[in-house]
C-alpha positions as CSV (number, residue, x, y, z in Angstrom):
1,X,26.2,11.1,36.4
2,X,24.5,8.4,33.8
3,X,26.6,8.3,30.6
4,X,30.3,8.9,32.1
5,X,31.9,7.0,29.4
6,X,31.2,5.9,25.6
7,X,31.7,2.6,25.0
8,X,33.8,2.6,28.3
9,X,37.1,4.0,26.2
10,X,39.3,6.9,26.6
11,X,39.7,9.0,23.5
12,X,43.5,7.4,22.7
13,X,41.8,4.7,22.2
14,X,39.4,5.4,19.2
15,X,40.6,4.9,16.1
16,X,41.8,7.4,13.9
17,X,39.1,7.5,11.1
18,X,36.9,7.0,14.0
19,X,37.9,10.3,15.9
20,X,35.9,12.9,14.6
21,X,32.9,11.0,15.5
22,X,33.8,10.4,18.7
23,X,34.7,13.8,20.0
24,X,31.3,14.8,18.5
25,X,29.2,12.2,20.5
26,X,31.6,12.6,23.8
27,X,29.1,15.3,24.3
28,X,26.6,13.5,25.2
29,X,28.7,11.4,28.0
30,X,29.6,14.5,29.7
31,X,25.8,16.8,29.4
32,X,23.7,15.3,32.2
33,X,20.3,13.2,30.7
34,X,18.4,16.3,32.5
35,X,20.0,18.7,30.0
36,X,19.6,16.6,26.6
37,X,16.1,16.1,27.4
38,X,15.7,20.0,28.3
39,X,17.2,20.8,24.7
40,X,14.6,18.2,23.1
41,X,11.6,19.5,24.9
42,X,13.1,23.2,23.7
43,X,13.6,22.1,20.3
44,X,9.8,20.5,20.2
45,X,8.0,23.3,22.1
46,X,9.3,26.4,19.8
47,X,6.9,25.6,16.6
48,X,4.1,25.0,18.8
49,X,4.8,28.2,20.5
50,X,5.2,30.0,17.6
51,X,1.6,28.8,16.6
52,X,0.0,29.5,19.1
53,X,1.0,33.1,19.8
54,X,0.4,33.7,15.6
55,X,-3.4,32.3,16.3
56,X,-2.4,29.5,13.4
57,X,-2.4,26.4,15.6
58,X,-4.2,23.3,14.0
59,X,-4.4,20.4,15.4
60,X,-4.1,18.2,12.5
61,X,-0.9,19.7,11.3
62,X,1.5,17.2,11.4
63,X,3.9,18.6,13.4
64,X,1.4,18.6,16.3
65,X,1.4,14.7,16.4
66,X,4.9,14.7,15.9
67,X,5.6,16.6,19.0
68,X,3.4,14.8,20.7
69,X,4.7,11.3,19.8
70,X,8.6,12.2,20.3
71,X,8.1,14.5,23.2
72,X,6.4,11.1,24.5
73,X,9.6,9.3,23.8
74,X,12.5,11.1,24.4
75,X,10.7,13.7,26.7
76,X,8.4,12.1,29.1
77,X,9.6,8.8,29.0
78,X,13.4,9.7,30.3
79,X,12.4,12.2,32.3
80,X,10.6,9.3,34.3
81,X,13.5,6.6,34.4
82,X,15.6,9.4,35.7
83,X,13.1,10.2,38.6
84,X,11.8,6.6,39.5
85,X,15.8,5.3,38.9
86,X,14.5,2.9,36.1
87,X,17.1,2.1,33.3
88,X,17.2,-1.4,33.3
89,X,15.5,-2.7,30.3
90,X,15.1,-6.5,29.6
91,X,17.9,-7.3,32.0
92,X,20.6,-4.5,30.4
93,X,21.2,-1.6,32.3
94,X,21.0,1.5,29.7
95,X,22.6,3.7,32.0
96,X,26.1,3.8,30.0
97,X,24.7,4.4,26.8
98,X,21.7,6.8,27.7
99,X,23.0,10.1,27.1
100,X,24.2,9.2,23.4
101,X,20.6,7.9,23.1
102,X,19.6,11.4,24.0
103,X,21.7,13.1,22.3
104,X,20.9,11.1,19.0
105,X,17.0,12.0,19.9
106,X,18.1,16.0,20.3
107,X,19.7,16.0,16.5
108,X,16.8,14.0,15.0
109,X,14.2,16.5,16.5
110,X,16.4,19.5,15.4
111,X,16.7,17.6,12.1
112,X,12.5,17.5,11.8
113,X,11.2,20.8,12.9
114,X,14.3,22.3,11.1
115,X,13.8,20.7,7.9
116,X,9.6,21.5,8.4
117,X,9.8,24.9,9.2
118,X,11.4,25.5,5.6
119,X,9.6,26.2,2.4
120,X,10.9,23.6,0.6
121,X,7.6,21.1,1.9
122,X,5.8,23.8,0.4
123,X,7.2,24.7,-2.6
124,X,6.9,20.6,-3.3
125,X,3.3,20.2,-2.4
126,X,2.8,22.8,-4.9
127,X,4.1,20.5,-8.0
128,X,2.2,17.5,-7.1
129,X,-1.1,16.7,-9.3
130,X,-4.5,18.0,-8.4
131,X,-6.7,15.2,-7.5
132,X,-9.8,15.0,-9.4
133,X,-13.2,14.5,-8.3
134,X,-13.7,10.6,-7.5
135,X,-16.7,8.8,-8.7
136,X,-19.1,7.3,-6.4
137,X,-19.5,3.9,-8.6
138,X,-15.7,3.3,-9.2
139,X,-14.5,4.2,-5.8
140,X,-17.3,2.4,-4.7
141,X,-16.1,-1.1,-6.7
142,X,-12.2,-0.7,-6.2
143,X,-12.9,-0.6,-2.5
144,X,-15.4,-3.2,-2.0
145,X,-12.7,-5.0,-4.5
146,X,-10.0,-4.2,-1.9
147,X,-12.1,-4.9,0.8
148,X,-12.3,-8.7,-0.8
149,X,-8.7,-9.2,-1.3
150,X,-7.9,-8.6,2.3
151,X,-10.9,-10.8,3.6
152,X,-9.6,-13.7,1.1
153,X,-5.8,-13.1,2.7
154,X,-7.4,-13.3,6.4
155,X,-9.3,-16.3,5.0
156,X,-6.3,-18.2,3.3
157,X,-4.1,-17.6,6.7
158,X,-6.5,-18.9,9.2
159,X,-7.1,-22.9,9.3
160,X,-10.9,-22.9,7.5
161,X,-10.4,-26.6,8.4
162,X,-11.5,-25.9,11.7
163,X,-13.9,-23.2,12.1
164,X,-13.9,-23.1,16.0
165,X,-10.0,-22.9,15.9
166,X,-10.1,-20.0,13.3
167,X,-12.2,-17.8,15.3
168,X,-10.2,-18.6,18.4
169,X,-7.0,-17.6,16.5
170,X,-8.9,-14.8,15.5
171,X,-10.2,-13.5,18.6
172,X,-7.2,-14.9,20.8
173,X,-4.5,-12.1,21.0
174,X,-1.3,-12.8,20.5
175,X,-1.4,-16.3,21.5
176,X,0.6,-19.4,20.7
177,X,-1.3,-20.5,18.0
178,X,-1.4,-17.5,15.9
179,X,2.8,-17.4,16.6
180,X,2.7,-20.5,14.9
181,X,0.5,-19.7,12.3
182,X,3.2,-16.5,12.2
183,X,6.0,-18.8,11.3
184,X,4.5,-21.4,8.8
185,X,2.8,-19.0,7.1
186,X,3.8,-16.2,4.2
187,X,3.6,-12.8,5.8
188,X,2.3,-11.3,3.2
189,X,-1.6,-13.1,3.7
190,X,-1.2,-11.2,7.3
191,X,-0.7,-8.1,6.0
192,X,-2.8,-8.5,2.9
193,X,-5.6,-8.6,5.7
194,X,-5.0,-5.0,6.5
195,X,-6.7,-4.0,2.8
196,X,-9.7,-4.3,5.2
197,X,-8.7,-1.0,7.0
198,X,-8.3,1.7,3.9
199,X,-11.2,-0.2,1.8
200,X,-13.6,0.9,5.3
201,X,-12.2,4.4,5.3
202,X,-12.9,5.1,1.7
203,X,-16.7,3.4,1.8
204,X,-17.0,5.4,5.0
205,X,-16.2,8.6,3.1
206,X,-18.6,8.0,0.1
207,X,-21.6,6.9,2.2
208,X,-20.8,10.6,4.6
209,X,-20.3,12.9,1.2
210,X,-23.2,11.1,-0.6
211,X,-25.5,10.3,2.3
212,X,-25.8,7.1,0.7
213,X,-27.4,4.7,3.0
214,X,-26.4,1.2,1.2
215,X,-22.9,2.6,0.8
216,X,-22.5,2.9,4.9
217,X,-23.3,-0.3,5.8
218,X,-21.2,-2.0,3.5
219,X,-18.7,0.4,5.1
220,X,-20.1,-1.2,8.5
221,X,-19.6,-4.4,7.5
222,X,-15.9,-3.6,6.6
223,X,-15.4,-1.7,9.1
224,X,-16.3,-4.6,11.8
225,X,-14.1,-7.2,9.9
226,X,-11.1,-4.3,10.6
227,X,-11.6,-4.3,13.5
228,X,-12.1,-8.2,14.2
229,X,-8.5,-8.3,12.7
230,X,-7.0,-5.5,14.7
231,X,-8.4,-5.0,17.9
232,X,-7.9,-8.1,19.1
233,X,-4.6,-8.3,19.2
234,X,-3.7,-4.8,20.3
235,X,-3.0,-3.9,16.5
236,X,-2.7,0.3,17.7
237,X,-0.2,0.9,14.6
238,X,-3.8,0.1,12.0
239,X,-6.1,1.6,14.9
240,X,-4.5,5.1,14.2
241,X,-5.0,5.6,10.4
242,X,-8.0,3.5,10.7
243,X,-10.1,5.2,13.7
244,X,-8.2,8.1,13.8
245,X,-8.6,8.7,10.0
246,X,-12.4,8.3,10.6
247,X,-12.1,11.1,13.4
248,X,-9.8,13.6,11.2
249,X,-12.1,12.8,7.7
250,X,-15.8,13.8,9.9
251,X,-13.6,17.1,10.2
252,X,-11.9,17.7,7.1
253,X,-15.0,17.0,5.0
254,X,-17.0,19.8,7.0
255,X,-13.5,21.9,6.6
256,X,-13.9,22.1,11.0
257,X,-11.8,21.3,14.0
258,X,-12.5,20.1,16.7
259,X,-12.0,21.7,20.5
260,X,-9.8,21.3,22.8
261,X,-12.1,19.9,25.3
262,X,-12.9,17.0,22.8
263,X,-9.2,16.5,22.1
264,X,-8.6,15.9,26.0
265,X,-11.2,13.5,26.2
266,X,-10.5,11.4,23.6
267,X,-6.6,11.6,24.7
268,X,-7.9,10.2,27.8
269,X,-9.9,7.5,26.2
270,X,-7.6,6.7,23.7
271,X,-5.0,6.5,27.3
272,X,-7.5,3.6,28.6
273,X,-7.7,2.0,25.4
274,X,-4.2,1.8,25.7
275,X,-4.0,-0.1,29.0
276,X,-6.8,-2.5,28.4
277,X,-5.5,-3.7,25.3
278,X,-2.0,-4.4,26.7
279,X,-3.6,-6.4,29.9
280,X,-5.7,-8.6,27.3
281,X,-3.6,-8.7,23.7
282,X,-1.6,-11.4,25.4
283,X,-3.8,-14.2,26.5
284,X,-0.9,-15.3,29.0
285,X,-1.2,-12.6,30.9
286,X,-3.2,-13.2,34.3
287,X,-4.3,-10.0,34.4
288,X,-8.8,-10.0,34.1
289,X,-11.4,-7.0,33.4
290,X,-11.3,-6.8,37.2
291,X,-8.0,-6.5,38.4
292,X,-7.3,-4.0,35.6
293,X,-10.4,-1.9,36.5
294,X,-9.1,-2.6,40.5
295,X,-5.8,-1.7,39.7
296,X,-7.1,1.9,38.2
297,X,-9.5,2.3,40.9
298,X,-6.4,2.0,43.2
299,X,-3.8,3.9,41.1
300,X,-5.4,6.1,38.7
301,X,-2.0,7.2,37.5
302,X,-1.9,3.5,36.0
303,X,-3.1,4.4,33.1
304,X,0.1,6.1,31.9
305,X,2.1,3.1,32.9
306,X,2.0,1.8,28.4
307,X,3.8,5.1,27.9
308,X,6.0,5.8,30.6
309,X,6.9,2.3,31.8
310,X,5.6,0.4,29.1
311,X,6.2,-0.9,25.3
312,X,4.9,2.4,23.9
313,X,7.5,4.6,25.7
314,X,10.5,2.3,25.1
315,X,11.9,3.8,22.3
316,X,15.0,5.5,24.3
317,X,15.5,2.4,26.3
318,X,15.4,0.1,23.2
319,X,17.7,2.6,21.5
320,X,20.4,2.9,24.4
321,X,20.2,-0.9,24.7
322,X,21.8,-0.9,20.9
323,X,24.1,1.6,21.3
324,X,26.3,-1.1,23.8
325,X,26.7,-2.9,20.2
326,X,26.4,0.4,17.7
327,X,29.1,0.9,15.9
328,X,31.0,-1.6,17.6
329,X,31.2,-4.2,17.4
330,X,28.4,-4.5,14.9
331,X,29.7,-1.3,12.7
332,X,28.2,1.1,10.5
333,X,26.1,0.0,7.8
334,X,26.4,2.3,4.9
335,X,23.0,2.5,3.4
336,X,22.3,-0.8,4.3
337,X,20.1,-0.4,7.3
338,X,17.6,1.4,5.4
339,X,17.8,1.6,1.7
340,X,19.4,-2.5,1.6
341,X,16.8,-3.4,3.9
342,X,14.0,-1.5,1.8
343,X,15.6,-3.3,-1.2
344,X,15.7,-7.1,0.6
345,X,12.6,-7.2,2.2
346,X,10.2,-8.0,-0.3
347,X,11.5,-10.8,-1.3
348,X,9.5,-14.0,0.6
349,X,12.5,-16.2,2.9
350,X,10.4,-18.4,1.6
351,X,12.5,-17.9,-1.5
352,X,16.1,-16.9,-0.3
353,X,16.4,-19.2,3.4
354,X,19.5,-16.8,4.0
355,X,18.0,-13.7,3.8
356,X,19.4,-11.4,6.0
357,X,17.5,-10.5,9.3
358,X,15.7,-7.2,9.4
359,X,18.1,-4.5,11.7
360,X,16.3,-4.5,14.3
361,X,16.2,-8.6,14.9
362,X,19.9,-8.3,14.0
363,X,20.0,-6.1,17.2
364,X,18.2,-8.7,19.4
365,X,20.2,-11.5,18.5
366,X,23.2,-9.7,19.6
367,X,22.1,-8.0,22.5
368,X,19.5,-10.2,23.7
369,X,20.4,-13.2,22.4
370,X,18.3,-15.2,25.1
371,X,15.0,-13.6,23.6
372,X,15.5,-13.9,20.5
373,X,13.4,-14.2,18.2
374,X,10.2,-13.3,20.6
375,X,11.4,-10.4,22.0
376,X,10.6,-7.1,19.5
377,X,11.2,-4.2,20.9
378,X,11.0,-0.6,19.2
379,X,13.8,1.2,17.9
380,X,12.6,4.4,16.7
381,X,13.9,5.1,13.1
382,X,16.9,6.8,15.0
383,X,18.8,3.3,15.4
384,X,19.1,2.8,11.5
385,X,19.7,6.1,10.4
386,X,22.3,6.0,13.2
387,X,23.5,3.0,12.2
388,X,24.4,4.1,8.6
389,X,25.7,7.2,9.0
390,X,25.8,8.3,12.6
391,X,25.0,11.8,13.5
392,X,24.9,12.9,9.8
393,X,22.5,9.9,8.7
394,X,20.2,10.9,12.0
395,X,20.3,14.6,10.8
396,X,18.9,14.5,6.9
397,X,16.4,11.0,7.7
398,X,15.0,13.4,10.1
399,X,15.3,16.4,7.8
400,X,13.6,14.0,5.0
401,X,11.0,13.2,7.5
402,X,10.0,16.6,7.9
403,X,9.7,17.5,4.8
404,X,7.5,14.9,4.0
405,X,5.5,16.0,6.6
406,X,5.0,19.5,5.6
407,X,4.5,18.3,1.7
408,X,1.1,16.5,2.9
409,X,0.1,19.3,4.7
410,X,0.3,21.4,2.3
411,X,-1.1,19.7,-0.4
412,X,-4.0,18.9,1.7
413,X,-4.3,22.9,2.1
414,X,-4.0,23.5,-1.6
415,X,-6.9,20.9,-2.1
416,X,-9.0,20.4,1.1
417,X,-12.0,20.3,-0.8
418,X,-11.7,17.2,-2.6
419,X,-12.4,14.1,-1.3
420,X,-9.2,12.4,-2.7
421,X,-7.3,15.0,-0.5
422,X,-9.3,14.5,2.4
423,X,-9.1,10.8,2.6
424,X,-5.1,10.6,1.9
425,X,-4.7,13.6,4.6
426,X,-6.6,11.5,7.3
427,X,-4.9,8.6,6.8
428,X,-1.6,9.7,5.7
429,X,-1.3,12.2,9.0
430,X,-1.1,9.3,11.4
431,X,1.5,7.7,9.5
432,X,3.7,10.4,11.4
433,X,3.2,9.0,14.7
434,X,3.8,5.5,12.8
435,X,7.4,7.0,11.0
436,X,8.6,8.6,14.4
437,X,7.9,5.3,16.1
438,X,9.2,2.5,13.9
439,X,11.6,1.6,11.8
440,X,11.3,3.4,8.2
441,X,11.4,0.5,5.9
442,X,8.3,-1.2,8.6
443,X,6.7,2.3,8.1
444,X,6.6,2.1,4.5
445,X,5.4,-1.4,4.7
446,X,2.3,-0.4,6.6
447,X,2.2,2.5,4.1
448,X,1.9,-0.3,0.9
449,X,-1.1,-1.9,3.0
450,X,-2.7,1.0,4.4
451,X,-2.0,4.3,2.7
452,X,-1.5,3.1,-0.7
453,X,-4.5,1.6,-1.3
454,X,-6.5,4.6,-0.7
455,X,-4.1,6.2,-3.5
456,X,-5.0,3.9,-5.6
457,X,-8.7,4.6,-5.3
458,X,-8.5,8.3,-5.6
459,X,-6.3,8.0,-8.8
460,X,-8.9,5.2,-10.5
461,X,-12.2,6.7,-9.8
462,X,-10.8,9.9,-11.0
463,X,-13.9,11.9,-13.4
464,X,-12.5,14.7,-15.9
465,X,-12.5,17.7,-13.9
466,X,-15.2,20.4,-15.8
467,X,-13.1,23.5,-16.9
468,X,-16.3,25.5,-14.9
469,X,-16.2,24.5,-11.2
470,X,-15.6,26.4,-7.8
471,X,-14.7,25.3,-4.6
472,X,-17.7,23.4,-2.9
473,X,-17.3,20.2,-1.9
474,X,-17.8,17.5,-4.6
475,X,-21.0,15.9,-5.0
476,X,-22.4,12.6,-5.0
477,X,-21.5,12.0,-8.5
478,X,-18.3,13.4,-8.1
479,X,-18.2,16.4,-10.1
480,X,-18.1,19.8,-8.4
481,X,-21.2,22.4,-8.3
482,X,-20.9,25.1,-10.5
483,X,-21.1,28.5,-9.6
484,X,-23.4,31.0,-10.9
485,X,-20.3,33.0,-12.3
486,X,-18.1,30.0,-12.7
487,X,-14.5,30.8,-13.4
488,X,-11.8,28.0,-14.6
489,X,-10.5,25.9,-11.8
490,X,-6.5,26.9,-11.1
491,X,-4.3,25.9,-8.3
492,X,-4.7,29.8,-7.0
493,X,-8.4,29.3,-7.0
494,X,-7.3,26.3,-4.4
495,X,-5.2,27.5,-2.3
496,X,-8.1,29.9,-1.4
């Protein structure tokens, strides 16, 4: 049986103030790995059940991609290592710590759909403001504006000196040089780069609501630097709120959905994107167009191998491989796992030379010492809440997660006509995949770069709403058409 023994101690051993939550996670060392799992997959399936047989399923409600992304994780990806026998992860066997891992997973997907199914995401959404209509010039600027900013970052970071060497860094993966560049460079100028993403979504959106020619191909233009800075390097965490916020906003702004036989093809090409990007993100790698394209022809099943033997499926493995030093000898953190490390990580080491190392490179050093500081695996935002407050922390991050999930969905319900709404929905849905995959502080990072700007927008192009509007979608200038019996705008009138 995997996970006989927790921390490989017998309960007389466990310190007192310790005891409570030991006997609590013993659980897990004596429930088989087949029966955690089972209880996850149980836990994820009911609210997709329960939408489908109430004829409500949508499939940009957030806790569709949510059970998609953690049923990828703690569901599909186990369920694999158990069958094929493969726990060893960067020269650790997991085995011994596997079914806390699982168990941790089970509470935090209880903690989610829980904490979602309630009102309270609801009864929130409800007290945020209405977003007004957003003006075509301003919104236009501001993200043209943003849009600059990121292309002066990219410019700043790569060595102008040397033209040829700055597209080859550019266009190179994740090669040496660009490692280098990583480490004598602020962070900040490489993340200031992703301003590129939201300033193309927003242009995108004007030039589709106002059929405004000039306004889409500067949104083409954008849109191609974005990509230059992402694809390259296999940069999937932008690709989501970036592509897939383009896909979701062509919906939203029509107030459609799309089928289910679109959804399964672009799974599958979103599935091969997945696999040629990891062959060719890392210009070490031997692998060619060819031998990739052979190896599918050969083994279609391949091209599952990113999630279920891969980097995007090692969340349990990564999170088992910390649990050998979680809480001991490493011990809790109180807080400062998430909310310290929130606090800290703005400030540039540049600055503070002892600045403490983010949790998840404080991991690597200790468990992997030998790969540190290349080797960055993904934790899953289960490590830190873990690592705080154990089963309790896992319960109400997750709980807080869910919530905020349900708060966008709802306000995006309450005001799906607006195009404010509708940009911050497609963007902002993806960042669930994003949260249930990386630590929360690196989520709200990517949040500052790519979500927030888009805020920003939609609150500084805000026109003075007319007191005589209906529902119809905003027009080019921004205001909304008025109907021939208008009646004052109210939040019941949007919720309709």
């Amino acid at each position: 049986m995997v996970g006989l023994a927790v921390h490989g101690s017998a309960t007389n051993d466990i310190p007192r103030r310790r005891a409570p939550l030991f006997v609590a996670f013993s659980v897990g060392a004596i429930v088989t790995p087949w029966v955690l799992i089972g209880g996850i997959a149980l836990a994820l399936a009911l609210p997709i059940t329960w939408r489908v047989a109430g004829r409500r399923f949508d499939p940009f409600e957030p806790i569709v991609l949510f059970v998609l992304a953690y049923g990828t994780m703690f569901v599909a990806r186990p369920a694999t290592m158990l069958v094929n026998h493969e726990f060893v992860f960067w020269d650790l066997d997991t085995r011994p710590e596997l079914s806390r891992a699982l168990l941790i997973a089970l509470v935090g997907a209880v903690g989610f759909v829980a904490a979602y199914e309630t009102a309270v995401g609801s009864a929130l959404a409800a007290r945020l403001p209405t977003p007004g209509p957003v003006d075509t010039r301003r919104a236009t600027g501001l993200a043209l504006g943003i849009a600059a900013l990121g292309l002066v970052a990219l410019l700043v970071f790569l060595p102008l000196s040397e033209p040829g060497t700055s597209l080859k860094v550019l266009l190179g993966g994740r090669s040496d040089e660009l490692g280098a560049l990583l480490d004598d460079t602020s962070t900040y100028l490489w993340y200031g780069s992703l301003l590129l993403a939201p300033a193309a979504l927003t242009l995108v959106a004007l030039a589709i609501r106002d059929r405004n020619l000039w306004i889409g191909a500067a949104g083409g233009v954008v849109l191609a630097l974005a990509l230059a800075r992402v694809v390259p390097i296999g940069g999937r965490i932008v690709l989501l709120p970036l592509l897939g916020g383009l896909f979701v906003l062509v919906y939203v702004m029509r107030d459609r959905r799309p089928r289910v036989v679109l959804l399964a093809g672009l799974a599958a090409v979103a599935l091969l994107g997945s696999f040629f990007s990891l062959h060719f993100r890392d210009p070490n790698d031997p692998s060619t167009l060819r031998t990739a394209v052979d190896d599918l022809r050969k083994r279609p099943q391949v091209v599952l191998d990113p999630v279920l033997r891969g980097p995007d499926g090692e969340m349990v493995l990564a999170l088992s491989g910390a649990l050998t030093v979680i809480p001991d000898p490493l011990g809790y953190r109180w807080g400062g796992a998430t909310v310290g490390n929130l606090a800290i990580r703005p400030i540039p080491r540049e600055l503070w030379s002892e600045k403490p190392r983010p949790p998840g490179e404080t991991v690597v050093a200790t468990v992997w010492p030998e790969l540190y500081p290349s080797l960055d695996p993904a934790f899953s935002p289960l490590l830190v809440l873990y690592w705080d407050f154990g089963a309790a922390g896992v319960l109400l991050g997750m709980a807080l997660f869910g919530i905020a999930a349900r708060l966008l969905y709802e306000w995006f319900l309450l005001h799906r006509r607006r195009l404010g709404a509708q940009l911050l929905f497609a963007s902002g849905i993806w960042f669930v995949v994003i949260g249930a995959r990386n630590d929360p502080v690196d989520t709200i990072v990517f949040g500052v770069f790519l979500l927030a700007p888009i805020a920003a927008i939609v609150a500084l192009a805000r026109q003075p709403a007319p007191l005589r509007t209906d529902l119809r979608p905003e027009t080019a200038t921004g205001s909304t058409r008025t109907a021939r019996e208008p009646r004052l705008a109210t939040r019941t009138q949007d919720r309709l």
